[in-house]
gemmi code that builds the backbone of each chain (N, CA, C; Angstrom):
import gemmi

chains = {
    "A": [
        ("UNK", (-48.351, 8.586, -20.933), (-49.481, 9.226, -21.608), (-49.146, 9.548, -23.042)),
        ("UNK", (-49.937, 9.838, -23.724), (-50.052, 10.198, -25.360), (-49.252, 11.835, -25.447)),
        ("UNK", (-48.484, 11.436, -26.185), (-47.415, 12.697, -26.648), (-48.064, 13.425, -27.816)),
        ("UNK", (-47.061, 14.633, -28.261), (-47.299, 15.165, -29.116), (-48.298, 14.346, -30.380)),
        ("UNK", (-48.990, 15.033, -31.082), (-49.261, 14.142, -32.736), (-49.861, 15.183, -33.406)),
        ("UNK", (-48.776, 14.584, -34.988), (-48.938, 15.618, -35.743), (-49.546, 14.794, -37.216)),
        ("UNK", (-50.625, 15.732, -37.742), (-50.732, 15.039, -39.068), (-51.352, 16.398, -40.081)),
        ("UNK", (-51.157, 14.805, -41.010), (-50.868, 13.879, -42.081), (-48.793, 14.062, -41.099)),
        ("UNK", (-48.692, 12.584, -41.724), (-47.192, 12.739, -41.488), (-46.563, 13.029, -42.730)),
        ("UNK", (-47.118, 13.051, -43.820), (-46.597, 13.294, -45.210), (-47.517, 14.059, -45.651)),
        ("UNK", (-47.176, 14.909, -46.786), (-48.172, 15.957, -47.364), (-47.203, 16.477, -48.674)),
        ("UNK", (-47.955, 15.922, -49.991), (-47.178, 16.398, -50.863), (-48.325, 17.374, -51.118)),
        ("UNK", (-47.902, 18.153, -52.196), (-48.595, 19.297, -52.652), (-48.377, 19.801, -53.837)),
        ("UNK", (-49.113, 20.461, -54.655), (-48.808, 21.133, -55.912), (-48.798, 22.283, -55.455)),
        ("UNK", (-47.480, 23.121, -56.067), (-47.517, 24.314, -55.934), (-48.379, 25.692, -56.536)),
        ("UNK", (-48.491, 26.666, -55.332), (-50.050, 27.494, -55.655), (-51.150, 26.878, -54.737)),
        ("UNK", (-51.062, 25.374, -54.306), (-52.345, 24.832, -53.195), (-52.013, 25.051, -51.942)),
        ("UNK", (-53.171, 25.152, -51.386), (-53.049, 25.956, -49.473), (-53.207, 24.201, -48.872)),
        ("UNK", (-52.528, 24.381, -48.412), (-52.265, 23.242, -47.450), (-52.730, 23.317, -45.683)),
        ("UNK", (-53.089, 22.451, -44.999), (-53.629, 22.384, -43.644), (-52.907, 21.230, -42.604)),
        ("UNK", (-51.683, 21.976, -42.017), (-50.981, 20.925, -40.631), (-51.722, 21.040, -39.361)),
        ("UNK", (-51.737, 19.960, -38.816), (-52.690, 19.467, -37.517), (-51.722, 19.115, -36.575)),
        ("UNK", (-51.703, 19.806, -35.429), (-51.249, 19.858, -34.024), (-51.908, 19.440, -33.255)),
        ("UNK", (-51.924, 17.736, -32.473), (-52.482, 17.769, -31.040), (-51.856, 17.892, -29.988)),
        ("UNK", (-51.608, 19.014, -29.199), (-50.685, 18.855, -28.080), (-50.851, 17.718, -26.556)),
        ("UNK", (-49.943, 17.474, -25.918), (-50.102, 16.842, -25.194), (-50.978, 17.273, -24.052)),
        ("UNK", (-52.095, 16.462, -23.232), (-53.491, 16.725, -22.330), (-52.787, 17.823, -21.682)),
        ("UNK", (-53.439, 19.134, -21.464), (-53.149, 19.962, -20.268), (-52.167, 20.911, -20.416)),
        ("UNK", (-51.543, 20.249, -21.708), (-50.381, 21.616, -22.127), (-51.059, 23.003, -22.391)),
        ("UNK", (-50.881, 24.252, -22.137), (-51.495, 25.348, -22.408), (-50.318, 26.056, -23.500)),
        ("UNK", (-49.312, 25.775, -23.360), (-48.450, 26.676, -24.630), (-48.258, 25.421, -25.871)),
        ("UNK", (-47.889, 26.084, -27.099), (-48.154, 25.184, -28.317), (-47.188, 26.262, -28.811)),
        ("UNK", (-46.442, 25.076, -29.989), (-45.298, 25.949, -30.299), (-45.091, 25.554, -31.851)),
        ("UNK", (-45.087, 26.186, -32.923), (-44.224, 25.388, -34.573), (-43.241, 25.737, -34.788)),
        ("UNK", (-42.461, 24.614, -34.893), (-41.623, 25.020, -35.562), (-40.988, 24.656, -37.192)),
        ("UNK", (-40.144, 25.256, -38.016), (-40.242, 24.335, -39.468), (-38.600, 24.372, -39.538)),
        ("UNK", (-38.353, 23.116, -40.014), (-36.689, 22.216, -40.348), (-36.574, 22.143, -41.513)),
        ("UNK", (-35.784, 23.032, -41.940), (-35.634, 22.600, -44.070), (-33.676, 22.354, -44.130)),
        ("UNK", (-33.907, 22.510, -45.033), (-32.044, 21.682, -45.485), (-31.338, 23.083, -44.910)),
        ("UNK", (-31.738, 23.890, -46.065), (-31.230, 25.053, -45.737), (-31.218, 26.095, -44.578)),
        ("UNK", (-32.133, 25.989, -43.795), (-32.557, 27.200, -42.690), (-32.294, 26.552, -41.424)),
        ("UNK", (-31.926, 25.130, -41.067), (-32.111, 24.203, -40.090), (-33.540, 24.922, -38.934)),
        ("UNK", (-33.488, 24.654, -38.116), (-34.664, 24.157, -37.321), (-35.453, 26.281, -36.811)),
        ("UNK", (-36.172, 26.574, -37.177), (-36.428, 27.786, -37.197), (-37.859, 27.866, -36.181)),
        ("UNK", (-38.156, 28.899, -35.406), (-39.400, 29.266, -34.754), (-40.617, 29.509, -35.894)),
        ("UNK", (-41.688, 29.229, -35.468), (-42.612, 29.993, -36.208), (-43.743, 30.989, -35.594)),
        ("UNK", (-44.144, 30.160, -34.546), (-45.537, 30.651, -33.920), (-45.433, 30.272, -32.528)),
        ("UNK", (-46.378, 30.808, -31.550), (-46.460, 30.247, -30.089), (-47.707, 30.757, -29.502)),
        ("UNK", (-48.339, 29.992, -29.326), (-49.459, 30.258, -28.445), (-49.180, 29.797, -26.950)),
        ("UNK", (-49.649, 30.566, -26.540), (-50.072, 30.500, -24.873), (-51.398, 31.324, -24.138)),
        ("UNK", (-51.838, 29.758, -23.818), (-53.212, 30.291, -22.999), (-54.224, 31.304, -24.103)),
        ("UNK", (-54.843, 31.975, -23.828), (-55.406, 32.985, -24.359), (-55.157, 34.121, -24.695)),
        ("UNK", (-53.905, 33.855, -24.606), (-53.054, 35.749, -25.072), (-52.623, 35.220, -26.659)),
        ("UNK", (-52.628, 36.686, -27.113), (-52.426, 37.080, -28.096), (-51.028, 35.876, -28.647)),
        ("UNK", (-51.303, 35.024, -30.201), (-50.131, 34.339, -30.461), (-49.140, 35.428, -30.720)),
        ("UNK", (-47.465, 35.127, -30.618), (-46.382, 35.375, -30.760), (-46.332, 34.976, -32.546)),
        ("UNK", (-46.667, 35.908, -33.541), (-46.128, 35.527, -34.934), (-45.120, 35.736, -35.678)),
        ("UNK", (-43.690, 35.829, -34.401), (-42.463, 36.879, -34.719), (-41.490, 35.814, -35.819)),
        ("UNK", (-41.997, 34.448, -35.773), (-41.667, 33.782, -37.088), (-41.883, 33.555, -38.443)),
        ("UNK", (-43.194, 33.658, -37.950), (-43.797, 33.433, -39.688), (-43.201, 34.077, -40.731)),
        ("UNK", (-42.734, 33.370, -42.156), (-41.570, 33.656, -43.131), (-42.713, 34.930, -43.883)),
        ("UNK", (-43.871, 34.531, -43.788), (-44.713, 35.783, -44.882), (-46.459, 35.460, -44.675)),
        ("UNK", (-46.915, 36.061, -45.055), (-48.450, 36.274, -44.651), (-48.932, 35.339, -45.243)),
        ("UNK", (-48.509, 34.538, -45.913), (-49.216, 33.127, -46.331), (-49.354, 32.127, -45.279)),
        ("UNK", (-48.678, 32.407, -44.485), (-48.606, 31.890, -43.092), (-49.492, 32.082, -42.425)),
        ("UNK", (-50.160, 31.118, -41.854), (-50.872, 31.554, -40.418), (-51.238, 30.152, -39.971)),
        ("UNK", (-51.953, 30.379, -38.517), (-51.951, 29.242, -37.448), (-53.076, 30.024, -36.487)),
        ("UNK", (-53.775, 28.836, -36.209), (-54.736, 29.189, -34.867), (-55.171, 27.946, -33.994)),
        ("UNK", (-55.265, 28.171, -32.918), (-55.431, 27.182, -32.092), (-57.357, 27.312, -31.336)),
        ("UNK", (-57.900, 26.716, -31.617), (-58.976, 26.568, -30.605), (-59.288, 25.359, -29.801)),
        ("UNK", (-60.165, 26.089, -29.168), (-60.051, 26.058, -27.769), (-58.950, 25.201, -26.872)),
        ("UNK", (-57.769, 26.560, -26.795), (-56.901, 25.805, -26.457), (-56.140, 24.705, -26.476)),
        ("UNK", (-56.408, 23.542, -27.526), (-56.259, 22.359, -27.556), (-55.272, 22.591, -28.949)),
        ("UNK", (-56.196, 21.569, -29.899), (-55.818, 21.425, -31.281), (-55.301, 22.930, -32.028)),
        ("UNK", (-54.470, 22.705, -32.578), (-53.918, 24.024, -33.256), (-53.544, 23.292, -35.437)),
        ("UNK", (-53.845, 24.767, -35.968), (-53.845, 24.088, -37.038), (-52.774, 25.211, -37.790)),
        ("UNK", (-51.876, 24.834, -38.832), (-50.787, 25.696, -39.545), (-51.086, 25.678, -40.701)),
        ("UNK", (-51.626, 26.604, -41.405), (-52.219, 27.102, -43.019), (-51.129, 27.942, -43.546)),
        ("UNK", (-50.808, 26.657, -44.936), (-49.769, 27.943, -45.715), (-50.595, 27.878, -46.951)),
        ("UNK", (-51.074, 29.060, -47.594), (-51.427, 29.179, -48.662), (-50.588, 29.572, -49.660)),
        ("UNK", (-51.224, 29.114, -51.113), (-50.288, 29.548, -52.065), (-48.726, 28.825, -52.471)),
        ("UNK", (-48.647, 27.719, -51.844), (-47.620, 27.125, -51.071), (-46.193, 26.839, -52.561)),
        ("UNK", (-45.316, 27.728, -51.824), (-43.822, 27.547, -52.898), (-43.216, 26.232, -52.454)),
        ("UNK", (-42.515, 26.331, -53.541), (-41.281, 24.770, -53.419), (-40.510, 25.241, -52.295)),
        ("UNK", (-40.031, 26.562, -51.984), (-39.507, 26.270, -50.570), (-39.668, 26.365, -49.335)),
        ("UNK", (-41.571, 26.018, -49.334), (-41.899, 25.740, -47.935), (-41.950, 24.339, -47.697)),
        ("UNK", (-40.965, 23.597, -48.963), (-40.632, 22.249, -48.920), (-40.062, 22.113, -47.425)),
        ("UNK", (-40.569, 21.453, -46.281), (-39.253, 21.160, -44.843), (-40.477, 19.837, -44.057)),
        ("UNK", (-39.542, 20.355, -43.484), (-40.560, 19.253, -41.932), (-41.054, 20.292, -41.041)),
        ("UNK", (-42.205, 19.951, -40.904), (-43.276, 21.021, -39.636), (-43.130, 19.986, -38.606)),
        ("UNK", (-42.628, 21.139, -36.952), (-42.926, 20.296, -35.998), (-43.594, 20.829, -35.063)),
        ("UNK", (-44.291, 20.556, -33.880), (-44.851, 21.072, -33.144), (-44.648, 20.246, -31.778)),
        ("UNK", (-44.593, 21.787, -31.253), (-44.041, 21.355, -29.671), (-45.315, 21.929, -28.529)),
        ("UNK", (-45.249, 20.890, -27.710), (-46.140, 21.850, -26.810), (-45.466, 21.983, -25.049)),
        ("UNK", (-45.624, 22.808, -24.054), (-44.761, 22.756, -22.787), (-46.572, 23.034, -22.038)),
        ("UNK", (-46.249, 22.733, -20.825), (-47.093, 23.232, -19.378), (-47.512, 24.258, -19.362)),
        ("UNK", (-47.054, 25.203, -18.878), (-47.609, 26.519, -18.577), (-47.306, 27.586, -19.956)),
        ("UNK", (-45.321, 27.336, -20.464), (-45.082, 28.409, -21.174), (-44.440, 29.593, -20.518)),
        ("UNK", (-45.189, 29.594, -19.070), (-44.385, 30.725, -18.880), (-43.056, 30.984, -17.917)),
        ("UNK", (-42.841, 29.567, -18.006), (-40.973, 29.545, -17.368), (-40.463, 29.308, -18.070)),
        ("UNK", (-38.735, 29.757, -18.707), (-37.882, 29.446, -19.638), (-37.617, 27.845, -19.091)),
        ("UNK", (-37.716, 27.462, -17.832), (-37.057, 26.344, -17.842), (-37.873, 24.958, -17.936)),
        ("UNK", (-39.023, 25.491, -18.806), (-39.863, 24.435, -19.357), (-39.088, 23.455, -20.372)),
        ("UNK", (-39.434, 22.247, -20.094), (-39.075, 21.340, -21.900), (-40.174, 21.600, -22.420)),
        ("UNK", (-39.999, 21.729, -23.493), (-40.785, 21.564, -24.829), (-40.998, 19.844, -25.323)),
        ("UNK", (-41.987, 19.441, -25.415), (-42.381, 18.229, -26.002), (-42.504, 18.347, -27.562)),
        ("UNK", (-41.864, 17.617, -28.088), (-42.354, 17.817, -29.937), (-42.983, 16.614, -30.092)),
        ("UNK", (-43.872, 16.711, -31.087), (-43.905, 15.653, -32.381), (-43.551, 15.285, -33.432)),
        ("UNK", (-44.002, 14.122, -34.120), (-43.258, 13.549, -34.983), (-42.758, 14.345, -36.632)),
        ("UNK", (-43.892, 15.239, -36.013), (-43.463, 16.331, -37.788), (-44.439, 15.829, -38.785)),
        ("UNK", (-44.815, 16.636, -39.604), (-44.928, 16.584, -40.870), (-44.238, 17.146, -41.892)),
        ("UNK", (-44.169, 16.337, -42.468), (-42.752, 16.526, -43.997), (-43.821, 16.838, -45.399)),
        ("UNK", (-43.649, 18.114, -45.457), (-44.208, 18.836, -46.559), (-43.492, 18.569, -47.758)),
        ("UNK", (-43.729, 18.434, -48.776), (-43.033, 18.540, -50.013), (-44.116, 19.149, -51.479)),
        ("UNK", (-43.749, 20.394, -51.807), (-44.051, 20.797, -52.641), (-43.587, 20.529, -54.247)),
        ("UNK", (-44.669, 20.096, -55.023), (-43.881, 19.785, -56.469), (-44.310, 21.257, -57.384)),
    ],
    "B": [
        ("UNK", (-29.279, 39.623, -29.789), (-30.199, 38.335, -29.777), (-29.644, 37.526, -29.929)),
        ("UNK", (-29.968, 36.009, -29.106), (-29.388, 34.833, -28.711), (-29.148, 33.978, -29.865)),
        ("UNK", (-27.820, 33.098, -29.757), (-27.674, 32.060, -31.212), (-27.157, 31.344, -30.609)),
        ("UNK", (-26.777, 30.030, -31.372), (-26.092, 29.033, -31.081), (-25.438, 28.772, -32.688)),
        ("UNK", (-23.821, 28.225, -32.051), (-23.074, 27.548, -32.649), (-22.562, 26.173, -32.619)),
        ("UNK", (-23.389, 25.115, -33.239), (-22.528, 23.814, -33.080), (-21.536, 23.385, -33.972)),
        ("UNK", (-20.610, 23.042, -33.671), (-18.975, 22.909, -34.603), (-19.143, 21.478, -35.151)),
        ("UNK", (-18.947, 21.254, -36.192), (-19.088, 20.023, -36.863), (-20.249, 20.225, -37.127)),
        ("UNK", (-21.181, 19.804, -38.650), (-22.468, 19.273, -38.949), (-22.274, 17.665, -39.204)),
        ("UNK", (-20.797, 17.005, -39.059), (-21.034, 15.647, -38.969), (-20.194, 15.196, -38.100)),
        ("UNK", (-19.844, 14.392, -37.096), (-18.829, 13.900, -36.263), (-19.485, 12.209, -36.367)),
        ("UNK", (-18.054, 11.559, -36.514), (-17.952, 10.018, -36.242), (-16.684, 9.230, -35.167)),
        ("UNK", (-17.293, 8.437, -34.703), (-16.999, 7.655, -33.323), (-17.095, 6.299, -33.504)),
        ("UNK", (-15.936, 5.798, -33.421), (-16.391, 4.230, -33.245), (-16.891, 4.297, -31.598)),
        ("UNK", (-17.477, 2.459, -31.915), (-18.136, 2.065, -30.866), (-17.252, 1.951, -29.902)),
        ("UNK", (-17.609, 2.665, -28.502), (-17.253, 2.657, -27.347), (-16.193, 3.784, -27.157)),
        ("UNK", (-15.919, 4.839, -27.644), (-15.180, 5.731, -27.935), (-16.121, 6.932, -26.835)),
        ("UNK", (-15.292, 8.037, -26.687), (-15.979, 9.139, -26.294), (-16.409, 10.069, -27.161)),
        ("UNK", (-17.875, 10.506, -26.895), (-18.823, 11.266, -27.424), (-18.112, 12.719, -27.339)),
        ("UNK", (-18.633, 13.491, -28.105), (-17.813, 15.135, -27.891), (-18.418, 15.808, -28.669)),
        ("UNK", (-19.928, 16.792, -28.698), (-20.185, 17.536, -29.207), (-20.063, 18.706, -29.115)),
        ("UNK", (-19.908, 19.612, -29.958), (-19.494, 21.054, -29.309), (-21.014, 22.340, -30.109)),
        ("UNK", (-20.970, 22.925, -28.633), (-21.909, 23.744, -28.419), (-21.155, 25.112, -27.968)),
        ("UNK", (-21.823, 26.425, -29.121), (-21.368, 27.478, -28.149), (-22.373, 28.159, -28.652)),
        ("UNK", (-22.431, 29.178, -27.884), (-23.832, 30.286, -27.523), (-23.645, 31.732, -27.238)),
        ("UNK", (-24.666, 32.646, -27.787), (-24.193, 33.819, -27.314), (-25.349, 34.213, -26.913)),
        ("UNK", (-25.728, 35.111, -26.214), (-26.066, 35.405, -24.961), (-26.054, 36.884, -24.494)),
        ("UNK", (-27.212, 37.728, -24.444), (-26.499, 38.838, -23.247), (-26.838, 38.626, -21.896)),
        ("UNK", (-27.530, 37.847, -21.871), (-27.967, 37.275, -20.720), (-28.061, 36.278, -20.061)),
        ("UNK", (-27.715, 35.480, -19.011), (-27.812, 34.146, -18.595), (-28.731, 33.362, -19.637)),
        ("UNK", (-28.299, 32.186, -20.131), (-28.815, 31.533, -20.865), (-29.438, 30.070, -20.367)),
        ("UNK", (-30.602, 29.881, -20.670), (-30.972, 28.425, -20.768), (-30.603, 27.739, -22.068)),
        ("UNK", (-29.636, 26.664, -21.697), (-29.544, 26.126, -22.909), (-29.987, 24.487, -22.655)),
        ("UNK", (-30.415, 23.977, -23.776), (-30.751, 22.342, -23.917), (-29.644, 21.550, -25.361)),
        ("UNK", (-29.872, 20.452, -25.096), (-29.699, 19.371, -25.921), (-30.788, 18.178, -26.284)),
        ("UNK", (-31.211, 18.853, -27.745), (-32.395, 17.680, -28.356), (-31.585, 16.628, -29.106)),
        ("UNK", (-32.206, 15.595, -29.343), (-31.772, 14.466, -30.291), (-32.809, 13.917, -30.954)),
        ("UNK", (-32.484, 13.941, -32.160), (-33.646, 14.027, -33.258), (-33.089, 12.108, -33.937)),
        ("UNK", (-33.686, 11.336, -33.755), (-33.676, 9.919, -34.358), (-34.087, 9.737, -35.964)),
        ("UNK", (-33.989, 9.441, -36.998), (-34.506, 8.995, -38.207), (-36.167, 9.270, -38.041)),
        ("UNK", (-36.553, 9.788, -38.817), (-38.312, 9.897, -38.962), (-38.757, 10.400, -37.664)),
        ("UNK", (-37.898, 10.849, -36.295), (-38.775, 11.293, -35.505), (-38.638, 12.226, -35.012)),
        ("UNK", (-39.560, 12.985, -34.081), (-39.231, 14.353, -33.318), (-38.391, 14.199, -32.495)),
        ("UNK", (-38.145, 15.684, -32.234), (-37.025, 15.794, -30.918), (-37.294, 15.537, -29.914)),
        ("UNK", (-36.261, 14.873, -29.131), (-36.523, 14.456, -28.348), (-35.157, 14.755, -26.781)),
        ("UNK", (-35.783, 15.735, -25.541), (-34.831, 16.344, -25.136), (-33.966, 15.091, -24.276)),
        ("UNK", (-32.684, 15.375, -23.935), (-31.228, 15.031, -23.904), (-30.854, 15.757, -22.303)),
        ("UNK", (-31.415, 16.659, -22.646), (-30.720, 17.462, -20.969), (-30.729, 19.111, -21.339)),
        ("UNK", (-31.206, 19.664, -20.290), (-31.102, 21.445, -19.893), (-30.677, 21.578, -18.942)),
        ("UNK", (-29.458, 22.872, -19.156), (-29.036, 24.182, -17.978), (-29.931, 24.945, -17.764)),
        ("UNK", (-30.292, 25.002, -16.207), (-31.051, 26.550, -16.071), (-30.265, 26.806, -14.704)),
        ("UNK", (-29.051, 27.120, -14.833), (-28.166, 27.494, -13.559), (-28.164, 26.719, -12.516)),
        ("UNK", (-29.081, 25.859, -12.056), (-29.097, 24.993, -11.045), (-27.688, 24.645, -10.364)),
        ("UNK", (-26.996, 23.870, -11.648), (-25.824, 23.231, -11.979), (-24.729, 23.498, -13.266)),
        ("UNK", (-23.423, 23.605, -13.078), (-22.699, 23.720, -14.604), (-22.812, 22.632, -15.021)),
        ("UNK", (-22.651, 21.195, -14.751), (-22.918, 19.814, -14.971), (-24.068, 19.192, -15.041)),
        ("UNK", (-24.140, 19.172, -16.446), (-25.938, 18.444, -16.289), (-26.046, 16.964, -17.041)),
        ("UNK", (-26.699, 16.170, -15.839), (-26.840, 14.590, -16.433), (-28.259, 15.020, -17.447)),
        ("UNK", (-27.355, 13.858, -18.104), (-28.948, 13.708, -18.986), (-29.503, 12.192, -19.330)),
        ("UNK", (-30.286, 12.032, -19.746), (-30.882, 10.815, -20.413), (-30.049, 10.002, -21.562)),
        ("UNK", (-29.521, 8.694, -21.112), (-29.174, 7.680, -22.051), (-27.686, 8.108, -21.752)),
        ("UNK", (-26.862, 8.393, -20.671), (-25.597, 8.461, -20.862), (-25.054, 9.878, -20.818)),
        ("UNK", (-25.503, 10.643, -21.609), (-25.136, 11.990, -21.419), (-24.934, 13.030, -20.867)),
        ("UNK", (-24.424, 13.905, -20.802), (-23.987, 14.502, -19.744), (-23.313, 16.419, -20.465)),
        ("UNK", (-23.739, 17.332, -20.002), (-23.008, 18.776, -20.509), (-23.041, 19.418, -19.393)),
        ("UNK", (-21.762, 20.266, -19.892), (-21.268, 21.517, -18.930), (-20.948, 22.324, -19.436)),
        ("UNK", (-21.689, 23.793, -18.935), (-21.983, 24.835, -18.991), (-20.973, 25.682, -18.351)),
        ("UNK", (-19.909, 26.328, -19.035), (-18.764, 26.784, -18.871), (-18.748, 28.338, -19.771)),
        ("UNK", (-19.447, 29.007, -18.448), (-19.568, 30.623, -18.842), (-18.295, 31.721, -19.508)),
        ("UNK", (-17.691, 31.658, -19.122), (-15.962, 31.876, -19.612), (-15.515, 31.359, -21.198)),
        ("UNK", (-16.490, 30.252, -21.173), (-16.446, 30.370, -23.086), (-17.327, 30.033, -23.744)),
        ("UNK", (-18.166, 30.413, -23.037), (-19.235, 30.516, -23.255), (-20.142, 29.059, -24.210)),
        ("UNK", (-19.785, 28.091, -23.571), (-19.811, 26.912, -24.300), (-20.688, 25.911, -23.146)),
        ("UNK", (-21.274, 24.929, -24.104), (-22.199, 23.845, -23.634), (-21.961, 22.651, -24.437)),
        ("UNK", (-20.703, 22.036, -23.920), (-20.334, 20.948, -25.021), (-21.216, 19.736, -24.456)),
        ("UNK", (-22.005, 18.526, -24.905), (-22.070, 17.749, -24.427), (-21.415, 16.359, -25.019)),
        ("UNK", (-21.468, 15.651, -23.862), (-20.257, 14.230, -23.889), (-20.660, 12.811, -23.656)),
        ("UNK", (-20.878, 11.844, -23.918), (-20.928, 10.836, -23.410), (-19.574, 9.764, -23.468)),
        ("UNK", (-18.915, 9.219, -22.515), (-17.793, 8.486, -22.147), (-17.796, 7.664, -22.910)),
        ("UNK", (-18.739, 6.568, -23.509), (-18.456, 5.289, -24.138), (-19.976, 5.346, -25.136)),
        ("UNK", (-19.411, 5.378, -26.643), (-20.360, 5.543, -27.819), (-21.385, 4.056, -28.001)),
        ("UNK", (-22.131, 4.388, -28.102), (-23.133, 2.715, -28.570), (-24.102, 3.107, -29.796)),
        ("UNK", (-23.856, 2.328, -30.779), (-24.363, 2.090, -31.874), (-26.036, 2.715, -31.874)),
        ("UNK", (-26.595, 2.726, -30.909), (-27.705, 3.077, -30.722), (-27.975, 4.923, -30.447)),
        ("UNK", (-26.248, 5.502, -30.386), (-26.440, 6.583, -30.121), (-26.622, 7.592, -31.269)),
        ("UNK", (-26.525, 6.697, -32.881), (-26.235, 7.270, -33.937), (-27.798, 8.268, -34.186)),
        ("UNK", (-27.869, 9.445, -34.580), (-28.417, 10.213, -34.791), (-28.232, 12.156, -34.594)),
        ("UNK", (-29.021, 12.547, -34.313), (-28.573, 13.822, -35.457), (-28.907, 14.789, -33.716)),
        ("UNK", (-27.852, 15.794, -33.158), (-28.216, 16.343, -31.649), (-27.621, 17.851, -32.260)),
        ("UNK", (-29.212, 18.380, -31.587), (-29.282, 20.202, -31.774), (-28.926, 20.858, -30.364)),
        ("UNK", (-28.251, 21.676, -30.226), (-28.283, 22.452, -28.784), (-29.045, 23.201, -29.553)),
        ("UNK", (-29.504, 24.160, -27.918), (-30.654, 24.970, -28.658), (-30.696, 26.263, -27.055)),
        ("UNK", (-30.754, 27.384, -27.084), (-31.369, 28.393, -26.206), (-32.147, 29.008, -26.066)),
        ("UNK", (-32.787, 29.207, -25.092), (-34.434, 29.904, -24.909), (-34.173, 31.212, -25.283)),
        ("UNK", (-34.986, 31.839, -26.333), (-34.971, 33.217, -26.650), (-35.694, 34.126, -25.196)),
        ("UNK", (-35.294, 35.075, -24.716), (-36.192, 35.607, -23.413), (-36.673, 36.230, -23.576)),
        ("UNK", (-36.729, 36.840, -25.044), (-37.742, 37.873, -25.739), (-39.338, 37.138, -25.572)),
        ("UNK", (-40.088, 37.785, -24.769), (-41.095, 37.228, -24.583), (-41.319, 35.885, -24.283)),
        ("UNK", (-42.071, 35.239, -25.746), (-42.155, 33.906, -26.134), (-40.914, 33.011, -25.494)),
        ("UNK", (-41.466, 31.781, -24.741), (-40.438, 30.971, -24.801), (-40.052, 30.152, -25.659)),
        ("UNK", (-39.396, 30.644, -26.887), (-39.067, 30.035, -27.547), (-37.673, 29.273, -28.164)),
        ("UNK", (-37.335, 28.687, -28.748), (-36.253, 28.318, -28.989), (-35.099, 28.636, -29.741)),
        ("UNK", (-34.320, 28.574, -29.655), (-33.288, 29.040, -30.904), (-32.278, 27.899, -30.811)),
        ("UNK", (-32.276, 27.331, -32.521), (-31.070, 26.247, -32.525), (-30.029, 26.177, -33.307)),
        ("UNK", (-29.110, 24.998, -32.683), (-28.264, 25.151, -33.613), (-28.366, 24.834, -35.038)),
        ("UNK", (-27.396, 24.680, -35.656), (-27.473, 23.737, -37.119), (-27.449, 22.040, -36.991)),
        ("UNK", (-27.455, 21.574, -36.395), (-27.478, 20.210, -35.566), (-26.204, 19.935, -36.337)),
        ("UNK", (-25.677, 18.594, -35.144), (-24.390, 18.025, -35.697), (-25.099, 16.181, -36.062)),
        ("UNK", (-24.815, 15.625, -37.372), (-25.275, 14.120, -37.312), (-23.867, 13.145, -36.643)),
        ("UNK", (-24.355, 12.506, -35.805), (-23.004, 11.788, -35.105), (-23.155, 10.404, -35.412)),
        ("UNK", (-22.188, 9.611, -36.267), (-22.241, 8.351, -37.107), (-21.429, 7.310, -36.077)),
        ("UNK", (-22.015, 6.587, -36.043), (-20.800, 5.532, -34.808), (-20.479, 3.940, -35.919)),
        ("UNK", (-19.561, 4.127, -35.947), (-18.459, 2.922, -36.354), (-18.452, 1.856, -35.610)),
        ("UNK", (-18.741, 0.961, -36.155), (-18.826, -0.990, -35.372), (-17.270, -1.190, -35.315)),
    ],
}
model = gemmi.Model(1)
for chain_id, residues in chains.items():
    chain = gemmi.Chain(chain_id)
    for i, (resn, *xyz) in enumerate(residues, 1):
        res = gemmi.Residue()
        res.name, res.seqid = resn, gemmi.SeqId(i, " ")
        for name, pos in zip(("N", "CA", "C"), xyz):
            atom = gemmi.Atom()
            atom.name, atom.element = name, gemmi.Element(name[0])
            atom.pos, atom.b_iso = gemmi.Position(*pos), 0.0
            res.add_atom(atom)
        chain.add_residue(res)
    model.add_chain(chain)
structure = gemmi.Structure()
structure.add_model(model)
structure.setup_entities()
């Protein structure tokens, strides 16, 4: 079946412009997960939704940040204002339920942000 | 709160050599830990997870880790290297703070020699 997909797979940007990443998780997944990979920070949490409870935003680097998912499905990651070092790769993972640790996480292919 | 340490950010292997990544973790609590492998241009892609079942865990394409509480380590290994194995492998542990989320290492890139 059709895995993770993430777009634009590239996204340059001028800095100061709000930018918009697109998450489709895989059919039936109910948890959705971002995460962002830069040189410096290697592979970091950002956000997590599950089901209809309240998202987990214990990652997000600063309030320029945000993410919402409707209806359960598609989820979208808005950074406004966007600095040179939210230069990384966005990835997004999605699992089954979410609520067993001994879920895998499915990712996608990322999108590679680059701010000029 | 949970971390991971992988030793080396680069290790190289010629072909057909044994694999040897090293993973260690801290923990106050029983840990789930995994092994992703991230290819050129693509997502991660998982390798194998502990969730106590077993200290020995097979994984996909050869691989194989053990979960050795006493030092608190999750090295994983594969016996004989293939050119195809070259790419970049994160251990990683489930945070149990709520969210299941992840926590990783710094990944190690593993280069294999013809």
């Amino acid at each position: 079946g059709a895995g993770v997909s993430q777009s634009p797979s590239n996204k340059v940007t001028e800095k100061g412009k709000d930018v918009e990443l697109r998450c489709d998780p895989i059919s039936g997944h109910t948890a959705l997960y971002w995460y962002r990979q830069s040189l410096g920070q290697g592979l970091e949490f950002l956000i997590y939704f599950q089901g209809n409870s309240a998202p987990d935003k214990s990652g997000l680097p600063s309030d320029r940040f945000s993410a919402e998912r409707t209806g359960g499905s598609v989820s979208t990651l808005t950074i406004q204002r966007t600095q040179q070092e939210d230069s990384a790769v966005y990835l997004c993972a999605s699992s089954l339920m979410g609520s067993t640790i001994q879920e895998t996480q499915y990712f996608g292919p990322g999108t590679r942000l680059l701010v000029l | 709160a949970q971390s991971v340490t992988q030793l080396g950010s680069h290790v190289s292997v010629s072909e057909g050599a044994l694999v040897l990544l090293r993973c260690n973790y801290s923990s106050s609590v029983p840990p789930y830990l995994f092994w992703y492998v991230q290819y050129p241009n693509q997502g991660l892609q998982l390798l194998l997870k502990y969730t106590s079942a077993a200290t020995l865990v097979k994984g996909i394409n050869g691989f194989e880790a053990e979960f050795k509480k006493s030092e608190t380590s999750f090295h994983l290994t594969k016996p004989s290297a293939h050119m195809s194995d070259a790419a970049e492998y994160f251990c990683a542990v489930s945070d149990l703070r709520g969210a299941q989320k992840l926590v990783f290492g710094q990944g190690t890139r593993l280069t294999i020699n013809p």
